[in-house]
BAFI-3210 file (N, C-alpha, C; in Angstrom, 3 decimals, decimal comma, padded with zeros to 6 digits):
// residues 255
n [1|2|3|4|5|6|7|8|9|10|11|12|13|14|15|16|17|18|19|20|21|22|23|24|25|26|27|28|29|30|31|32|33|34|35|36|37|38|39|40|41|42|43|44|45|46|47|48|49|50|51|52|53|54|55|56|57|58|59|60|61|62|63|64|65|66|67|68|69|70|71|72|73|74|75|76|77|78|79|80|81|82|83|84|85|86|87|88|89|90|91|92|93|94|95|96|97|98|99|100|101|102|103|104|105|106|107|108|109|110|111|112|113|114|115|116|117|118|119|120|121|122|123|124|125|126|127|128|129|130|131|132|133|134|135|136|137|138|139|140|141|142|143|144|145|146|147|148|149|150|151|152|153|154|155|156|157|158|159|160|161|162|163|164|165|166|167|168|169|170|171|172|173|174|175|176|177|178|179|180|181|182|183|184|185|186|187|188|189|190|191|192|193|194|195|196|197|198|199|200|201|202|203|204|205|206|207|208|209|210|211|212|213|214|215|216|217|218|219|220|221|222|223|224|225|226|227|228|229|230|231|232|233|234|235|236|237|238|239|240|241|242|243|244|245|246|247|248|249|250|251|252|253|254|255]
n.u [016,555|017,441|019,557|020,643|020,038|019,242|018,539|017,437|017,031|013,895|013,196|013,335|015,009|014,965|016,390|016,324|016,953|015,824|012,558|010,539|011,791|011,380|008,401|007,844|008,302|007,312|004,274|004,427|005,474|003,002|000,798|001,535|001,342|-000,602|-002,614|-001,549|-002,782|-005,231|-006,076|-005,340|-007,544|-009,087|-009,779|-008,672|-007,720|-006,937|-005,122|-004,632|-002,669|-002,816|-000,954|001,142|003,386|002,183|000,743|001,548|002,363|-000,316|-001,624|-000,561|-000,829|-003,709|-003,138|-002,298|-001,638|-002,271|-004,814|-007,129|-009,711|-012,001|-012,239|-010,694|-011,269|-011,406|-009,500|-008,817|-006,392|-006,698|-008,302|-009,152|-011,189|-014,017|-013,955|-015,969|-016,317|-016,035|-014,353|-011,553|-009,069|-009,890|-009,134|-010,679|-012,218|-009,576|-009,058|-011,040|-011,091|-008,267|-008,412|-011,136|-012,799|-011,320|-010,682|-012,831|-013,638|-014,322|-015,176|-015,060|-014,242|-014,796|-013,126|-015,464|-014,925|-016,593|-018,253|-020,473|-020,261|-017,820|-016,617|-017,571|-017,759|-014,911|-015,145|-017,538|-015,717|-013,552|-014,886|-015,652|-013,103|-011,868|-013,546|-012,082|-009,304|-005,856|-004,292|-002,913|-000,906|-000,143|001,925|003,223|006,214|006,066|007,407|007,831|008,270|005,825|003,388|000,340|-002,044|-000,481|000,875|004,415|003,679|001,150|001,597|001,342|002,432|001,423|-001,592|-005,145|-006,846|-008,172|-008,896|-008,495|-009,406|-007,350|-005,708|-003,810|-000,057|001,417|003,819|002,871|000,566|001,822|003,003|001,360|000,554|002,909|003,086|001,331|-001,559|-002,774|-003,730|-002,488|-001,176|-003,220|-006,171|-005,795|-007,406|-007,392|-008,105|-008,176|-009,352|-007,531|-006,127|-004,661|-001,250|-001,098|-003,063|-002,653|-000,026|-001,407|-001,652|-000,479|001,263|003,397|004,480|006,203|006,841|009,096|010,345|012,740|014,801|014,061|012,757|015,246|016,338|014,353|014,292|016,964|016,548|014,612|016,087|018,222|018,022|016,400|013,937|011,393|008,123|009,329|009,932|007,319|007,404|009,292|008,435|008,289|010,517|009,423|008,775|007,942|007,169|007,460|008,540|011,073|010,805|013,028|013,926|017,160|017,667|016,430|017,360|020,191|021,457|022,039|023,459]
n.v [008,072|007,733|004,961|006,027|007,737|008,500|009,068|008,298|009,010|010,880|009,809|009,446|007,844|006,184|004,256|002,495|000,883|-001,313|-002,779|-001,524|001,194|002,528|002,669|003,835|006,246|006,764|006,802|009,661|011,272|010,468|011,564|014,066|014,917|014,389|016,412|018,838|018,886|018,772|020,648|022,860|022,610|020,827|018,917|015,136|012,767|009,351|006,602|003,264|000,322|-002,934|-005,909|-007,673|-006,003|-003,619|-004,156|-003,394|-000,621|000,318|-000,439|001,320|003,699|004,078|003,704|005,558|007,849|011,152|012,130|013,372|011,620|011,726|013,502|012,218|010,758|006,860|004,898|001,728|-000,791|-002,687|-005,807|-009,619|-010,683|-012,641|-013,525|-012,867|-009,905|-010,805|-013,109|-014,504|-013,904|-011,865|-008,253|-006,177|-007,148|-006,829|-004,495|-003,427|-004,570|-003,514|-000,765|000,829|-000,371|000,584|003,472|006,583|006,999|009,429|008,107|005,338|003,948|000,712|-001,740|-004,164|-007,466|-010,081|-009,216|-009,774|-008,717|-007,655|-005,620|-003,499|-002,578|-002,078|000,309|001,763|001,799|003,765|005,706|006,884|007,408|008,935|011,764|013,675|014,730|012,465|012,762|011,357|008,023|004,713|002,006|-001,202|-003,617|-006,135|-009,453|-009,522|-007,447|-005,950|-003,448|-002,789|-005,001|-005,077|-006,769|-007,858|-008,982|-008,035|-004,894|-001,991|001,340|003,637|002,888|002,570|002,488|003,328|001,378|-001,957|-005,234|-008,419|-011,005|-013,326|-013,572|-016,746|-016,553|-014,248|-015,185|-017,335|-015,621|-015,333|-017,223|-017,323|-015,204|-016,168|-015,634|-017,591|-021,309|-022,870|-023,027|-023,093|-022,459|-020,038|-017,221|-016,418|-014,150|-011,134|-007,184|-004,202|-000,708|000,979|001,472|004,164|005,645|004,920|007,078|009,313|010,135|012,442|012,198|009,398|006,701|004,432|001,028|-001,786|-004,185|-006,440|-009,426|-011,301|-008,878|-007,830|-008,696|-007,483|-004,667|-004,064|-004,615|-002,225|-000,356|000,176|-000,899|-000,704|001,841|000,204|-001,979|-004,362|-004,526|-003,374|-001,501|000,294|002,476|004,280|006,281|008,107|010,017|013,002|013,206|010,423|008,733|005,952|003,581|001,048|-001,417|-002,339|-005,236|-005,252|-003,592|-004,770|-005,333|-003,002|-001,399]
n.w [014,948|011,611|010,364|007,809|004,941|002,127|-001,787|-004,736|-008,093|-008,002|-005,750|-001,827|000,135|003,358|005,899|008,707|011,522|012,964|012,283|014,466|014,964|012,643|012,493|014,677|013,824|011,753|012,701|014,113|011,561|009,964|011,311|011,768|009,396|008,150|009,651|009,320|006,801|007,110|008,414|006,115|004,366|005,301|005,200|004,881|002,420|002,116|001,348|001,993|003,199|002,899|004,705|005,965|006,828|007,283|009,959|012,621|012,164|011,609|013,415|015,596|014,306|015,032|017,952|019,226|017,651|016,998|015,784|013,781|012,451|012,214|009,708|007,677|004,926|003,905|001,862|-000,124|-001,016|-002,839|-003,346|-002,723|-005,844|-005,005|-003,101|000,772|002,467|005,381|005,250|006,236|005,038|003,864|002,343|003,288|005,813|007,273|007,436|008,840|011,402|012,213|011,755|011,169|013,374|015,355|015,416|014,496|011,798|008,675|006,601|004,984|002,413|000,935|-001,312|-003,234|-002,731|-003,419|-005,245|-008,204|-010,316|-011,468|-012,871|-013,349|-010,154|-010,009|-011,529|-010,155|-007,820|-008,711|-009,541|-006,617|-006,106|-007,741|-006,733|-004,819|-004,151|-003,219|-000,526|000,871|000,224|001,587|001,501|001,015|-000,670|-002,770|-003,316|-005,949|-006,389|-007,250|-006,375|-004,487|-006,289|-008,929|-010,213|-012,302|-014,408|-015,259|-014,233|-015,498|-016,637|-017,577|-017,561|-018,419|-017,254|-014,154|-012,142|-011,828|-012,902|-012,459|-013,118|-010,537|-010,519|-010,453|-008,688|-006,723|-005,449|-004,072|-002,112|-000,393|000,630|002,242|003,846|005,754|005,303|003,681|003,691|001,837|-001,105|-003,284|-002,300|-002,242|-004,259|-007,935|-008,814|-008,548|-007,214|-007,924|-007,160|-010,125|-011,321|-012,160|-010,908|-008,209|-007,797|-007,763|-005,354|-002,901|-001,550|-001,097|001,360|001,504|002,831|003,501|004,659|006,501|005,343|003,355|001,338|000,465|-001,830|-003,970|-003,555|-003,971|-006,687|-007,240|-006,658|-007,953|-010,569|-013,770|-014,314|-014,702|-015,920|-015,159|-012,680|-010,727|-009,235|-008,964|-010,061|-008,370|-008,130|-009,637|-008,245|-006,672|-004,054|-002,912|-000,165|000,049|003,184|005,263|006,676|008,425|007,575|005,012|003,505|003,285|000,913|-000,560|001,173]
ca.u [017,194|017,249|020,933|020,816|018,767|019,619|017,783|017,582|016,175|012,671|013,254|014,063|014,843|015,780|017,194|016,210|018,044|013,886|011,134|009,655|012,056|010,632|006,810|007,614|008,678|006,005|003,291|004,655|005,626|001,875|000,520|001,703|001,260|-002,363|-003,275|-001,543|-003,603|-006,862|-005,849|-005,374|-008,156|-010,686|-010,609|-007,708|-008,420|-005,782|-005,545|-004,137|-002,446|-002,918|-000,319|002,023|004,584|001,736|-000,065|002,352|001,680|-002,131|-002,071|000,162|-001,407|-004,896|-003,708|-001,190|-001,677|-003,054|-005,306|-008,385|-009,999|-013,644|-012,425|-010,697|-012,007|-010,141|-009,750|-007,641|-005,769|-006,747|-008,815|-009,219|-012,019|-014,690|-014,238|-016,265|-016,171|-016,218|-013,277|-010,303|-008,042|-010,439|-008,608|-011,661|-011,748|-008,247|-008,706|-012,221|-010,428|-007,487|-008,803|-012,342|-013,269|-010,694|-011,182|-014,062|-013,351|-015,427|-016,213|-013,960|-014,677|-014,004|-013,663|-016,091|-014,547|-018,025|-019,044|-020,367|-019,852|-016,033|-015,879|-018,615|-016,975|-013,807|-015,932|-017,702|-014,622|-012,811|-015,366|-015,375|-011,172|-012,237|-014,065|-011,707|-007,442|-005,731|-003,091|-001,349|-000,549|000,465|002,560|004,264|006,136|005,822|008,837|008,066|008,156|004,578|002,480|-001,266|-001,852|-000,040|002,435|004,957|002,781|-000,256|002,121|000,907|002,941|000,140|-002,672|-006,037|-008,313|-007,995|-009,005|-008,771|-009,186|-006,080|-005,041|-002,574|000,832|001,497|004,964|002,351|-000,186|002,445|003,347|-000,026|000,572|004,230|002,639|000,047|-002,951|-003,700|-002,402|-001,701|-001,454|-004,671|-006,871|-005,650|-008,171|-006,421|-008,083|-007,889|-009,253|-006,587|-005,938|-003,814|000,091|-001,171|-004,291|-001,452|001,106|-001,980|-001,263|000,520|002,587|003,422|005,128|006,019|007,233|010,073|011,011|012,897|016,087|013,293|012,662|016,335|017,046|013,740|014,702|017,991|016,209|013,754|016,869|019,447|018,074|015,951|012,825|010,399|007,242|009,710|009,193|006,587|007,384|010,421|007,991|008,858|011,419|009,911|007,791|008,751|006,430|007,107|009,819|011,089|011,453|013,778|014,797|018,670|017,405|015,436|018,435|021,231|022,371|022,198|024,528]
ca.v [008,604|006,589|004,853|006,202|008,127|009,340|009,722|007,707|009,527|011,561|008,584|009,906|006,591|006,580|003,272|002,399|-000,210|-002,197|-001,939|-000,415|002,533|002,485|002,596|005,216|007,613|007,221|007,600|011,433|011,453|010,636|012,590|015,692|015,723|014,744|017,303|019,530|019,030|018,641|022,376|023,830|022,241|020,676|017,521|014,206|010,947|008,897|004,912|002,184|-000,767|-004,533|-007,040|-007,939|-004,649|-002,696|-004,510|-002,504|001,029|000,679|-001,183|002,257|004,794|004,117|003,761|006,584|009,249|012,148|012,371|013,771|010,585|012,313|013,715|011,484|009,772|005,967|003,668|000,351|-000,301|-003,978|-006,852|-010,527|-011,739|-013,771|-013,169|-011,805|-008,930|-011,672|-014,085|-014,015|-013,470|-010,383|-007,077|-005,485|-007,586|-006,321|-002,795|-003,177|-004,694|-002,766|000,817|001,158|-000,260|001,411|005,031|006,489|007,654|009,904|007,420|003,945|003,009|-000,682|-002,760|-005,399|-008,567|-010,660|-008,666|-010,504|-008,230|-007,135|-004,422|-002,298|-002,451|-001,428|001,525|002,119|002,666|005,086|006,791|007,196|008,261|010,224|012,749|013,855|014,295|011,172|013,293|010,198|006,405|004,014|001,520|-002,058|-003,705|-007,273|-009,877|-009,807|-006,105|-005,375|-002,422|-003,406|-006,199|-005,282|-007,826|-007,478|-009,792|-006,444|-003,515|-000,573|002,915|004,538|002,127|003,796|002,079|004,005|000,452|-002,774|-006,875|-008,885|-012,346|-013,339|-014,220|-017,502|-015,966|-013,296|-016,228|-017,694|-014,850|-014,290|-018,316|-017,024|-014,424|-016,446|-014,899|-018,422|-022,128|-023,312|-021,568|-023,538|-021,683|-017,706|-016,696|-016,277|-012,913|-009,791|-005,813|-003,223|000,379|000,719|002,554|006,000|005,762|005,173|007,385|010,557|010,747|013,633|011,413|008,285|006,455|003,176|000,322|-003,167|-005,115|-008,267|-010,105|-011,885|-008,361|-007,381|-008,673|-006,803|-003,591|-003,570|-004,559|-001,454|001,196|-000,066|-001,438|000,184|002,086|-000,591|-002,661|-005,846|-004,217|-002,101|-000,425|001,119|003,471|005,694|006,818|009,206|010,806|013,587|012,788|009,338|008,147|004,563|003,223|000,362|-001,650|-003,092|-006,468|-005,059|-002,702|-005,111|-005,742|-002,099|-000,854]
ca.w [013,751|010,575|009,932|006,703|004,176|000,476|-002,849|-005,668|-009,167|-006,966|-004,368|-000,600|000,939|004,916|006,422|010,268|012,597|013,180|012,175|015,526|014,818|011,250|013,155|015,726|013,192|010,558|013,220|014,088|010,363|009,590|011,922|011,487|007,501|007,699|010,550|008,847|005,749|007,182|009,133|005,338|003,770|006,082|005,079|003,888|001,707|002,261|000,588|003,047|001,989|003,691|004,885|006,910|006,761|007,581|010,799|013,536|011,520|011,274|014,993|016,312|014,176|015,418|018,847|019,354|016,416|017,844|014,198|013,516|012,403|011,699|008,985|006,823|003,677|003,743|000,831|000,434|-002,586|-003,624|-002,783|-003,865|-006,067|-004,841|-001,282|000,890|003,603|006,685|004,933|007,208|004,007|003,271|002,865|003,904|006,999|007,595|007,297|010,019|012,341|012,057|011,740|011,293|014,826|016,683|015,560|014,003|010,472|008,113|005,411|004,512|001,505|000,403|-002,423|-002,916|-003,398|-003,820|-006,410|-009,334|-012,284|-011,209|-013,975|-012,639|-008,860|-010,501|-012,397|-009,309|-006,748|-009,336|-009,715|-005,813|-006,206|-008,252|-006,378|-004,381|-004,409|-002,773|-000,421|001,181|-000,066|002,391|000,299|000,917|-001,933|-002,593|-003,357|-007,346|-007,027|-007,114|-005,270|-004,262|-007,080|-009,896|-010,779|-013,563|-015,727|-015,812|-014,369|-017,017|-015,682|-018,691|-017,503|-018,568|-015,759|-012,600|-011,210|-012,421|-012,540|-012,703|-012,921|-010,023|-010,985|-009,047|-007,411|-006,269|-004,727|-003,124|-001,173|000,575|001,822|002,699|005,110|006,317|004,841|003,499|003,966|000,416|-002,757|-003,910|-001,777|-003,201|-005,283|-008,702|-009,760|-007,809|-008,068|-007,717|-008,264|-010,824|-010,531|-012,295|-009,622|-006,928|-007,636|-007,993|-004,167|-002,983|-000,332|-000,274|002,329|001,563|003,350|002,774|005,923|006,377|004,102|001,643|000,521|000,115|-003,358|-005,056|-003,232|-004,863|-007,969|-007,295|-006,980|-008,800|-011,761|-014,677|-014,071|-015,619|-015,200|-014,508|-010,972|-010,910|-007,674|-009,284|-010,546|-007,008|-007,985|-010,807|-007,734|-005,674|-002,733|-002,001|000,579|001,073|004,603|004,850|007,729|007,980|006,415|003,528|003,294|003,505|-000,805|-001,114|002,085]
c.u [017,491|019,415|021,818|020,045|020,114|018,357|018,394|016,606|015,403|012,554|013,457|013,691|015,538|015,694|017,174|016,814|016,624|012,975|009,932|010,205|011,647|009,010|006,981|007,828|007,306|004,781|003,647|004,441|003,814|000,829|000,261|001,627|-000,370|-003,078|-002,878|-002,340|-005,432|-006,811|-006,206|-006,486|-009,391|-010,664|-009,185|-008,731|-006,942|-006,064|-004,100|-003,601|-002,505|-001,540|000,734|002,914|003,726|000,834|-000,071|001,825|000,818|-002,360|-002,189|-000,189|-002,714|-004,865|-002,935|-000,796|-002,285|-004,397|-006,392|-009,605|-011,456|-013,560|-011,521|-011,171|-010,486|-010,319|-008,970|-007,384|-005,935|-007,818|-009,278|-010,976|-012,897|-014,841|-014,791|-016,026|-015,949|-014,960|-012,088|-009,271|-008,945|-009,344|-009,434|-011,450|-010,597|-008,292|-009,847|-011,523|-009,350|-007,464|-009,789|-013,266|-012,853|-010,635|-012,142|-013,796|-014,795|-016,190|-014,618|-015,063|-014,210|-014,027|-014,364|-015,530|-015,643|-018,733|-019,668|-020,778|-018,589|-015,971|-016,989|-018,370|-016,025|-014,440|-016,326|-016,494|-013,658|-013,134|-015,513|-013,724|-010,982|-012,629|-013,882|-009,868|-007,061|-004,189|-002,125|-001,665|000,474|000,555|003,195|004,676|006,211|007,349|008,937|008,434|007,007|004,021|000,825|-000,890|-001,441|001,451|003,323|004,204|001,885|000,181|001,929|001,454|002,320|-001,425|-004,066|-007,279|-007,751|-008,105|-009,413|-008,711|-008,228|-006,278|-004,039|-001,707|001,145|002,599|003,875|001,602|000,401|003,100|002,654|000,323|002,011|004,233|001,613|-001,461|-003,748|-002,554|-002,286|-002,547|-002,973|-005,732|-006,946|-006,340|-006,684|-006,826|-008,359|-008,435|-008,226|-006,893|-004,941|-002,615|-000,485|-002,268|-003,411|-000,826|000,237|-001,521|-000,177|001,728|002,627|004,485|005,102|006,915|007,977|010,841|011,266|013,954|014,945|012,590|013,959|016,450|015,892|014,084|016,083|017,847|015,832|014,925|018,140|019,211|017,097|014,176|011,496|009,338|007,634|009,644|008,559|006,708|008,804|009,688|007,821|009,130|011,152|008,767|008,043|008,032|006,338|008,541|009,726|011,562|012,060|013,882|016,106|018,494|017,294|016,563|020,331|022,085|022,073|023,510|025,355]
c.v [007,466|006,418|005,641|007,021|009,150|008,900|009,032|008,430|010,945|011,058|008,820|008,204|006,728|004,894|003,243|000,716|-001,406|-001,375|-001,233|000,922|003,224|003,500|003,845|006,321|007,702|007,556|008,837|011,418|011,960|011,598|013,711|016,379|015,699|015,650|018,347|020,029|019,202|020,620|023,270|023,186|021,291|018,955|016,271|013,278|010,778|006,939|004,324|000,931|-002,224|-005,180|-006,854|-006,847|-003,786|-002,417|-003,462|-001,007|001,223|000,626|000,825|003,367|005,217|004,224|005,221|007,558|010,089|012,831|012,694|013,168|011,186|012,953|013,652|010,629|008,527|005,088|002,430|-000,011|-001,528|-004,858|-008,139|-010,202|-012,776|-014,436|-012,427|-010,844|-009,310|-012,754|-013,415|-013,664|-011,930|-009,337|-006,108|-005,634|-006,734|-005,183|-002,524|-003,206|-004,052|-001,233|001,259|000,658|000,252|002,801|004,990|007,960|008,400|008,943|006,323|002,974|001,713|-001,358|-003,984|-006,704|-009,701|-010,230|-009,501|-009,779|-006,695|-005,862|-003,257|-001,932|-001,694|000,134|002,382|003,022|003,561|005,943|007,820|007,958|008,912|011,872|013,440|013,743|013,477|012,039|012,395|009,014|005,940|002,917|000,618|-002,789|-005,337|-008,184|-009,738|-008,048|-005,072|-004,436|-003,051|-004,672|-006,169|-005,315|-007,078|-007,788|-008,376|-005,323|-002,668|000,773|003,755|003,646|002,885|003,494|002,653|002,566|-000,676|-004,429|-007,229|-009,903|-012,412|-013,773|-015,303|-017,582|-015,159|-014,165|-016,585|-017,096|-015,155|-015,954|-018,261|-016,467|-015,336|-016,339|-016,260|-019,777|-022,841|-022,797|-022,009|-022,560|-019,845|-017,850|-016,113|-015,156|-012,269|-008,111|-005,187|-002,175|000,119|001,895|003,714|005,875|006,315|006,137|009,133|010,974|011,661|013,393|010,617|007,780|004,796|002,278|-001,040|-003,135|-006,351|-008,173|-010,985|-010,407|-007,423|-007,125|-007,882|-005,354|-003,418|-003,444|-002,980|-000,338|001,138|-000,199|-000,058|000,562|001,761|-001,302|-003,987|-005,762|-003,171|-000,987|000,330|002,819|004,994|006,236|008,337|010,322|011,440|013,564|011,722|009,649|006,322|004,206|001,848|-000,114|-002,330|-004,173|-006,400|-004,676|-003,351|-005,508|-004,039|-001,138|-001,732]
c.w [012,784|010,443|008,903|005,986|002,649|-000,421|-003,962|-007,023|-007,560|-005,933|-003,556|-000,143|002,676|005,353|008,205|009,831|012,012|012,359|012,998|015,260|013,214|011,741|013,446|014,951|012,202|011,340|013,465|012,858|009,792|010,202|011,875|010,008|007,859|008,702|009,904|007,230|005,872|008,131|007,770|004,453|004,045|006,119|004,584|003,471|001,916|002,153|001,468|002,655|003,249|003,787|005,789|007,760|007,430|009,074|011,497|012,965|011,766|013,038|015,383|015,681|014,686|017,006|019,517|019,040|016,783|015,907|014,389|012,219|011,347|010,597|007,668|006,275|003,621|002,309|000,875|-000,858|-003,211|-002,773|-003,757|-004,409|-005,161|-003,471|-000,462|002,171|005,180|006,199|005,467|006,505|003,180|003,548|003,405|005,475|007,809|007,916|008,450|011,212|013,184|012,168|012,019|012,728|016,054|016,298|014,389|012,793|009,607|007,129|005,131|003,334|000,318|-001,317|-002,501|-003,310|-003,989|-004,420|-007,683|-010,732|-011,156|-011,901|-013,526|-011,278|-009,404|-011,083|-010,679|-008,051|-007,374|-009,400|-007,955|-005,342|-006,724|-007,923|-005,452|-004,976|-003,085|-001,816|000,393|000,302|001,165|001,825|001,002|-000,722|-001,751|-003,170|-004,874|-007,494|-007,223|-006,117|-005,617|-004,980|-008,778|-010,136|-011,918|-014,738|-015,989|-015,355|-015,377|-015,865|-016,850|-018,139|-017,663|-018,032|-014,728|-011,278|-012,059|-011,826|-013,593|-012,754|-012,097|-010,155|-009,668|-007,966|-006,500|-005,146|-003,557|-001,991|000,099|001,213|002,478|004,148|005,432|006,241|005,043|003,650|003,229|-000,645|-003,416|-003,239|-002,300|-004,009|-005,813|-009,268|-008,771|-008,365|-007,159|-008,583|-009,118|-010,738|-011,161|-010,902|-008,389|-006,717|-008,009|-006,341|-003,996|-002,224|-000,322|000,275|002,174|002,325|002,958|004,196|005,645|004,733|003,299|000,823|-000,116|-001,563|-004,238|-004,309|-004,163|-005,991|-008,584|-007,524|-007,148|-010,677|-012,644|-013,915|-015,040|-015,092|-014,421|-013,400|-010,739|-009,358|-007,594|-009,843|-009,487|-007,370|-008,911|-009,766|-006,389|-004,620|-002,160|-001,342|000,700|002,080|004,885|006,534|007,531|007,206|005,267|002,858|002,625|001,903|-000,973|000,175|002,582]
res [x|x|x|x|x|x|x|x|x|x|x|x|x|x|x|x|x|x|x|x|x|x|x|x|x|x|x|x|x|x|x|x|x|x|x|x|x|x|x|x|x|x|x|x|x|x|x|x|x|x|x|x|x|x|x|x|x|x|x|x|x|x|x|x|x|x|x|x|x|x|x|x|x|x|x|x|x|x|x|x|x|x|x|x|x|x|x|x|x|x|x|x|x|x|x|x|x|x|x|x|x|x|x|x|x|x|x|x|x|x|x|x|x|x|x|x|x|x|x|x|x|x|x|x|x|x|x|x|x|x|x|x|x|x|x|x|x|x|x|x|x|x|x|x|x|x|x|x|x|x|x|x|x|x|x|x|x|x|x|x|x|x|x|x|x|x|x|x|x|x|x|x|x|x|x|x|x|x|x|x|x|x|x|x|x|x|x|x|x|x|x|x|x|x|x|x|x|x|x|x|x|x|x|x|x|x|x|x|x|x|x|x|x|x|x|x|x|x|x|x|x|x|x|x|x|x|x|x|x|x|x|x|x|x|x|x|x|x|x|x|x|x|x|x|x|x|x|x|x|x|x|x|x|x|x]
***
């Protein structure tokens, strides 16, 4: 049972002790929405998000979810620049390893990071998000505030690319050598594709994630302060299908 849970603006936020009791609930949680959707409609898409917050989830949904795998469409909500599908900082990588070799999905389709004309990839995978409705998001938020890869610097809550290339802000860089991705900020590729927050926030559920006291102070930012691009992951709150899941750390400047 979560410590806590209330509602900020459209926001249902719920408050666990850990983040295993975080886990164990969102696998049922997940579970039972997307079986129940693929029961009234045959089929989910559902967009996945990379890093750290999300290892445990992806690990424990793939091994433990009683899901019907064969017939979800997956996507992934960002990837760098100029990397390719075998680079251990790939989000591709991430999402093979992670999902696509331990159950056997209908179709996972990636972003290319080794692309070399970026704006036609971006064209390309919208037009793939396109052709279909997006009925979950699986969502961490980052310390500037950001969802996938849009920073405050290119946050657009009107943005009129469904998917776009960014520049990375170098708080943002420094994250990914924070978590480990990479082992100094020189190495992060400095441009990135991402969906963009209308793309995101077309899902009919999302379920996002903030573990750990270094994401305390932008959580309080996120549902205390104004609903603006200075943290673009305040933009929850105006959407009656997400929830945020919180552990005591993340939690701790707001209770």
């Amino acid at each position: 049972m979560p410590l806590r849970t209330f509602q900020v603006d459209a926001l249902q936020v719920e408050v666990y002790r850990h983040e295993a009791d975080i886990v164990s609930h969102l696998v049922t949680q997940t579970q039972s929405y997307l079986n129940e959707v693929i029961d009234r409609q045959g089929s989910a898409a559902t967009i996945l998000a990379s890093g750290a917050s999300q290892v445990k989830l992806l690990k424990d949904l793939t091994t433990f979810g009683e899901i019907d795998w064969g017939r979800i469409t997956l996507f992934h909500l960002d990837e760098y620049l100029g990397i390719g599908g075998e680079h251990p900082a790939s989000f591709q990588l991430f999402m093979r390893e992670l999902v696509e070799q331990k159950v056997a999905v209908r179709k996972f389709n990636y972003l290319n990071g080794d692309t070399v004309e970026p704006i036609a990839e971006c064209d390309r995978y919208a037009q793939l998000l396109s052709a279909q409705s997006i009925d979950l998001c699986l969502l961490g938020i980052g310390e500037t505030g950001h969802i996938a890869f849009n920073d405050p610097e290119v946050a657009d809550f009107n943005d009129r690319y469904p998917v776009k290339l960014v520049k990375l802000a170098d708080k943002s860089r420094q994250q990914q050598v924070n978590t480990g991705f990479f082992d100094r900020i020189e190495a992060v590729p400095q441009y990135a594709l991402t969906l963009t927050l209308p793309t995101i926030t077309t899902a009919k559920q999302i379920y996002c994630l903030a573990m750990g006291e270094r994401k305390a102070a932008i959580v309080k930012t996120m549902l205390t302060g104004e609903i603006s691009t200075t943290c673009p992951a305040s933009i929850l709150r105006n959407h009656p299908g997400a929830t945020l899941y919180l552990d005591a750390a993340a939690a701790s400047q707001i209770i």
